[in-house]
C-alpha positions in Angstrom: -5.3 -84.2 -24.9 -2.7 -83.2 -22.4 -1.9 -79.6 -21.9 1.3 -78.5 -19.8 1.0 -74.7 -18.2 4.5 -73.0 -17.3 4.5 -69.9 -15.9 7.2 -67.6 -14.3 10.7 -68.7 -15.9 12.2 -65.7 -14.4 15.5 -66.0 -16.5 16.4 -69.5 -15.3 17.0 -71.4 -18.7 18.6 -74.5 -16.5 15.1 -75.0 -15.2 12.9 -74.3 -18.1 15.4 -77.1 -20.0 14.6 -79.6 -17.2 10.9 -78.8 -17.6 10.3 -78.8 -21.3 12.3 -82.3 -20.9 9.7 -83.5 -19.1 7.2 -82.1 -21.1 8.4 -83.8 -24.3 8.6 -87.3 -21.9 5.2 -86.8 -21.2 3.8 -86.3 -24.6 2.6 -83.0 -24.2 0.0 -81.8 -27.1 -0.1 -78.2 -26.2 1.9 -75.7 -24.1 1.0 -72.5 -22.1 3.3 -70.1 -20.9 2.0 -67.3 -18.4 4.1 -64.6 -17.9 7.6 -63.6 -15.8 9.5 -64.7 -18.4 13.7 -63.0 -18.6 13.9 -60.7 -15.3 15.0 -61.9 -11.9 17.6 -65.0 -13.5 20.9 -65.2 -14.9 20.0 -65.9 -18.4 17.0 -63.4 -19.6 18.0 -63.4 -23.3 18.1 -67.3 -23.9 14.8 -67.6 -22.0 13.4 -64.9 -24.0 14.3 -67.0 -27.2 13.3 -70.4 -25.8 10.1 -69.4 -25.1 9.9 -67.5 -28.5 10.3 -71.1 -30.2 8.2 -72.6 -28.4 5.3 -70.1 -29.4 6.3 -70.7 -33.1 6.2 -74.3 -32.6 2.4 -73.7 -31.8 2.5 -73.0 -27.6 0.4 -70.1 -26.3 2.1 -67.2 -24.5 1.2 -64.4 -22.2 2.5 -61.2 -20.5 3.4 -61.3 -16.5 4.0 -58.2 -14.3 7.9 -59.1 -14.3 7.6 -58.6 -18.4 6.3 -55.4 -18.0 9.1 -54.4 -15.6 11.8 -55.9 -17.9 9.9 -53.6 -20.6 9.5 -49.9 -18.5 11.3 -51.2 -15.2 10.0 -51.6 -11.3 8.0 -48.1 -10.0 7.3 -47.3 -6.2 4.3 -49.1 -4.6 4.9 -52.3 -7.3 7.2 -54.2 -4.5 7.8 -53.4 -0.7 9.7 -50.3 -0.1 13.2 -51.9 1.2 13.2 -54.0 -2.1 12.8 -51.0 -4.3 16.6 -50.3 -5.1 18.0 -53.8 -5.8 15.5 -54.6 -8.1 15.6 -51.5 -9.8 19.3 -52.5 -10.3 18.1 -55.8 -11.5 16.0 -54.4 -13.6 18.6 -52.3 -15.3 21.2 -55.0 -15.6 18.1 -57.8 -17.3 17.2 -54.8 -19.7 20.7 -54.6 -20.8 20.9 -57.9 -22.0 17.7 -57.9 -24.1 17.7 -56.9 -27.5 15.0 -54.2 -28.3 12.9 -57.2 -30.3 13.2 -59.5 -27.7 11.9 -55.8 -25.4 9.2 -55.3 -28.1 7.9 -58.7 -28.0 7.4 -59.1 -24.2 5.9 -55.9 -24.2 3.0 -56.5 -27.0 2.5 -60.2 -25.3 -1.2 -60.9 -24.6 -3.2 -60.9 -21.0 -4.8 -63.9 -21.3 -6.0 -67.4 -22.6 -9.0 -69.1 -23.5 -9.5 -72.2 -25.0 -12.3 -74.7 -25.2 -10.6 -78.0 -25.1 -13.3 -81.0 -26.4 -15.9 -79.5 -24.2 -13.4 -78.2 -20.8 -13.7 -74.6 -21.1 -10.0 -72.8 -19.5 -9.4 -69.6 -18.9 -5.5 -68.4 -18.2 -3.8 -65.8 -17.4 -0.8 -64.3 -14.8 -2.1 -63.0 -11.6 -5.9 -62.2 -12.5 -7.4 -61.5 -15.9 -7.7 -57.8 -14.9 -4.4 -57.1 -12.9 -0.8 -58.4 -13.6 0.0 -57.7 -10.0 -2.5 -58.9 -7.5 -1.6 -62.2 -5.5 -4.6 -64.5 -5.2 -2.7 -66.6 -2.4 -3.9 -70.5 -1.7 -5.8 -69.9 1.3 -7.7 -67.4 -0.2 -11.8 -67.0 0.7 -14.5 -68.6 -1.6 -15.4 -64.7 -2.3 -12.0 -63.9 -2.9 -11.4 -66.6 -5.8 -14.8 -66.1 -7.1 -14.2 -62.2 -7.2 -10.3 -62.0 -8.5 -10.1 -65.5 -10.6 -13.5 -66.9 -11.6 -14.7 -64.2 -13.0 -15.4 -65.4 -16.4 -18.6 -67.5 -15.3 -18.9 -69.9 -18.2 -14.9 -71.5 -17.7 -14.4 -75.2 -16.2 -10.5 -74.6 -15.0 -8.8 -71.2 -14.0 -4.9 -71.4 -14.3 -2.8 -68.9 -13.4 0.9 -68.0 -12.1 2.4 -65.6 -10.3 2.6 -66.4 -6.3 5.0 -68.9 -6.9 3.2 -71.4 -4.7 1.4 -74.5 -6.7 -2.1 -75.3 -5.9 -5.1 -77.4 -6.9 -8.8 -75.9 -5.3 -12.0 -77.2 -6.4 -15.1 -75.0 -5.9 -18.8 -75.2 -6.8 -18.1 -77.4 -9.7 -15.0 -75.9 -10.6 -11.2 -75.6 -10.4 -8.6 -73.6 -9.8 -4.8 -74.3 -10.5 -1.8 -71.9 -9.8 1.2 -73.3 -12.1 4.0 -72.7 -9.4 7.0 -71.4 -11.0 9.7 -73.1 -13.0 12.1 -70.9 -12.4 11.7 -69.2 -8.7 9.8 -71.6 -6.5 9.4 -70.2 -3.3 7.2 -73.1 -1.3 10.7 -74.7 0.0 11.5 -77.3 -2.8 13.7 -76.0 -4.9 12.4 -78.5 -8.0 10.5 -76.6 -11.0 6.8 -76.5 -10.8 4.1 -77.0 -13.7 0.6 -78.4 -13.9 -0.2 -80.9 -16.2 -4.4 -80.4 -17.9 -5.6 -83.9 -19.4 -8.6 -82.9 -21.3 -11.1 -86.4 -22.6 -14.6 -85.1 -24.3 -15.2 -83.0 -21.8 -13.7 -84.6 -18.2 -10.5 -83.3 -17.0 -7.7 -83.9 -14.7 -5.4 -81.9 -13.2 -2.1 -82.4 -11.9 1.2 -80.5 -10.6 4.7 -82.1 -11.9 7.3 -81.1 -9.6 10.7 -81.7 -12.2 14.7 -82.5 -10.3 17.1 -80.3 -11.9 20.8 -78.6 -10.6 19.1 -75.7 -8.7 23.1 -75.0 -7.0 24.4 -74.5 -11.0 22.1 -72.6 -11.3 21.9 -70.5 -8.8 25.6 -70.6 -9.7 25.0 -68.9 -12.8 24.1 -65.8 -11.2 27.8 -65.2 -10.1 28.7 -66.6 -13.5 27.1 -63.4 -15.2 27.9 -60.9 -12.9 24.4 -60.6 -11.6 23.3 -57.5 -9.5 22.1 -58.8 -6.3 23.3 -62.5 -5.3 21.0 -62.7 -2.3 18.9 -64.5 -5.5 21.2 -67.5 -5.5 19.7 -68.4 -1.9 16.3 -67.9 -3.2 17.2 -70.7 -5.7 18.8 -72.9 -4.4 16.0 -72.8 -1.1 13.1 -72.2 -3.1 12.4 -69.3 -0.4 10.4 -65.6 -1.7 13.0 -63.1 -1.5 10.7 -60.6 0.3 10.8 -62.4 3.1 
């Protein structure tokens, strides 16, 4: 069984396209999607929709801190201080463009995932199964991935999203995989990022797809809509973190 986990789209349909492409080449048997799915890109709507198909075509989908904002928007002490107004005005401009079911169903989307997959026991979910905020980054202490990730004891692979920086760590028997981002890399290659679970009566291997796609159109598409803060089209086309 091969399972393909996408997580923050963050409104960039061009790359979720590219990456669901790939998927379907690979033969793909189920999908996960985890979180940060409309705000931040060009297109929050359409990714919105796409990801709503895929979930009635059988794929798995959970709630990430950038759904919540796009649901009750971006409060002080959520993202550094200087950053505050823009994406407030981001925030604004993405909520316009939803439609109050497309609002409604990011905001009743689950936390997490489990699934026990021929004996490979996963647990996934955005940032950490108790907080849709907190950044588990990859150099991250033993303590601190056993404290913040692991902490369902009796799971084989953790997955999760959020930091925008793909990883593969193994520890004390198990693993632990952040996704990257499809839409918002920020780890200098400006390619979407997904990890691909092959699950055989209960081995597993683990892999991160990196996918080529147009990341100047789209970028390009932000001037296209009239988005709110443009400094995103360098963090697109560089794969860079716009904090910095």
């Amino acid at each position: 069984m091969r399972v393909a986990f996408l997580s923050d789209i963050h409104g960039n349909v061009e790359a979720l396209d590219a990456v669901l492409a790939d998927v379907r080449r690979r033969g793909v048997d189920r999908i996960a999607v985890l979180g940060d799915i409309a705000y931040r890109g060009p297109e929050p709507a359409r990714a919105v929709e796409k990801v709503r198909e895929l979930a009635a075509a059988g794929a798995e989908v959970i709630q990430g801190n950038a759904d919540l904002w796009a649901v009750r928007g971006v409060e002080a002490g959520e993202v550094p201080d200087p950053f505050l107004e823009i994406m407030c005005r981001e925030q604004e401009w993405t909520a316009g463009r939803l439609t109050a079911d497309q609002v409604r169903y990011l905001e009743e989307l689950p936390e997490d995932i489990f699934w026990d997959l021929e004996g490979v026991r996963i647990h996934a979910f955005h940032a950490t199964p108790t907080n849709l905020f907190t950044a588990v980054w990859p150099d991250a202490s033993a303590e601190v991935l056993e404290g913040r990730l692991m902490v369902k004891p009796a799971v084989d692979v953790y997955v999760y999203g959020h930091i925008h920086l793909p990883y593969v760590r193994y520890l004390r028997g198990k693993c632990v995989v952040n996704t990257g981002s499809v839409g918002l890399p920020f780890d200098g290659l400006p390619q979407p990022s997904y990890a691909l679970l092959e699950v055989e009566t209960g081995r597993f291997r683990v892999t991160l797809e990196r996918v080529p796609y147009d990341a100047d159109r789209a970028a390009e598409r932000l001037r296209q809509v009239d988005y709110p803060n443009l400094q995103m089209m360098r963090v697109i086309r560089e794969a860079i973190s716009p904090f910095g």
